[in-house]
C-alpha positions, -999 to +999 in steps of 0.1 A: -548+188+328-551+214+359-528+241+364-510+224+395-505+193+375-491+215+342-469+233+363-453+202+382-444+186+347-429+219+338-409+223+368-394+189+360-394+194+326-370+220+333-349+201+360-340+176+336-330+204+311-311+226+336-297+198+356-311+161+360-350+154+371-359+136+403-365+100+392-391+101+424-407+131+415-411+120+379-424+087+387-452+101+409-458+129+382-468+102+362-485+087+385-509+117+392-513+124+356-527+088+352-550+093+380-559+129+366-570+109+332-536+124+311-524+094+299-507+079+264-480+050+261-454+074+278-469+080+304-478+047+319-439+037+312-429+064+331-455+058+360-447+022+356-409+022+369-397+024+405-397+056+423-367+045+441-343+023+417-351+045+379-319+057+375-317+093+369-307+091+330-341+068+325-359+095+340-346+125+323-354+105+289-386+090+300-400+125+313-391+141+279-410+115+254-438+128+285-434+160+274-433+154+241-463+128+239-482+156+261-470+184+233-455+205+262-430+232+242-398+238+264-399+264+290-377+299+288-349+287+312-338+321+319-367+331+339-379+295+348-371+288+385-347+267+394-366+247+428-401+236+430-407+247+462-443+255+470-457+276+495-485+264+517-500+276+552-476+250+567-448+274+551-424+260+521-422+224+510-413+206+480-437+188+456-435+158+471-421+154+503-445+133+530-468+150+548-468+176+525-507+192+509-493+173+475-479+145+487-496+115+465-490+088+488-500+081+521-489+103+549 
């Protein structure tokens, strides 16, 4: 897995522990590490559910058997931050907002 991929399923990984994870962000999370070739049975149920309709408790659960099929060890909340806000030469945006350099789907 690359480091941009790692640290997107950390930064969610860490949403969902601090507050809730973004069913959209998690779906297309999934989504990417399918396409990257990271893949197991949780996974593909997480990249197979609705970006708009997974209800956020589904995706907090779904994301952590990810992390947990993956073998990704909880982060340090105190000095994890709490937005994934990137910085590009566009200026900030999130990881994936339309238009954006990360944006998986089409512009």
């Amino acid at each position: 897995m690359d480091d941009e991929l790692l640290r997107r399923l950390q930064t969610e990984q860490a949403r969902a522990l601090l507050d809730d994870a973004d069913p959209h962000h998690a779906v297309m999370l999934a989504c990417d590490l399918l396409t990257a070739g990271v893949g197991g049975d949780a996974v593909v149920a997480l990249a197979a559910e609705s970006a708009r309709t997974l209800p956020v408790y589904d995706a907090n659960r779904r994301l952590a058997a990810v992390t947990d099929e993956l073998g990704l060890p909880e982060p340090d909340l105190p000095t994890w931050p709490r937005t994934s806000k990137t910085t590009s030469v566009d200026g900030p945006t999130t990881t994936c907002e339309p238009g954006s350099p990360r944006w998986p789907g089409p512009s």
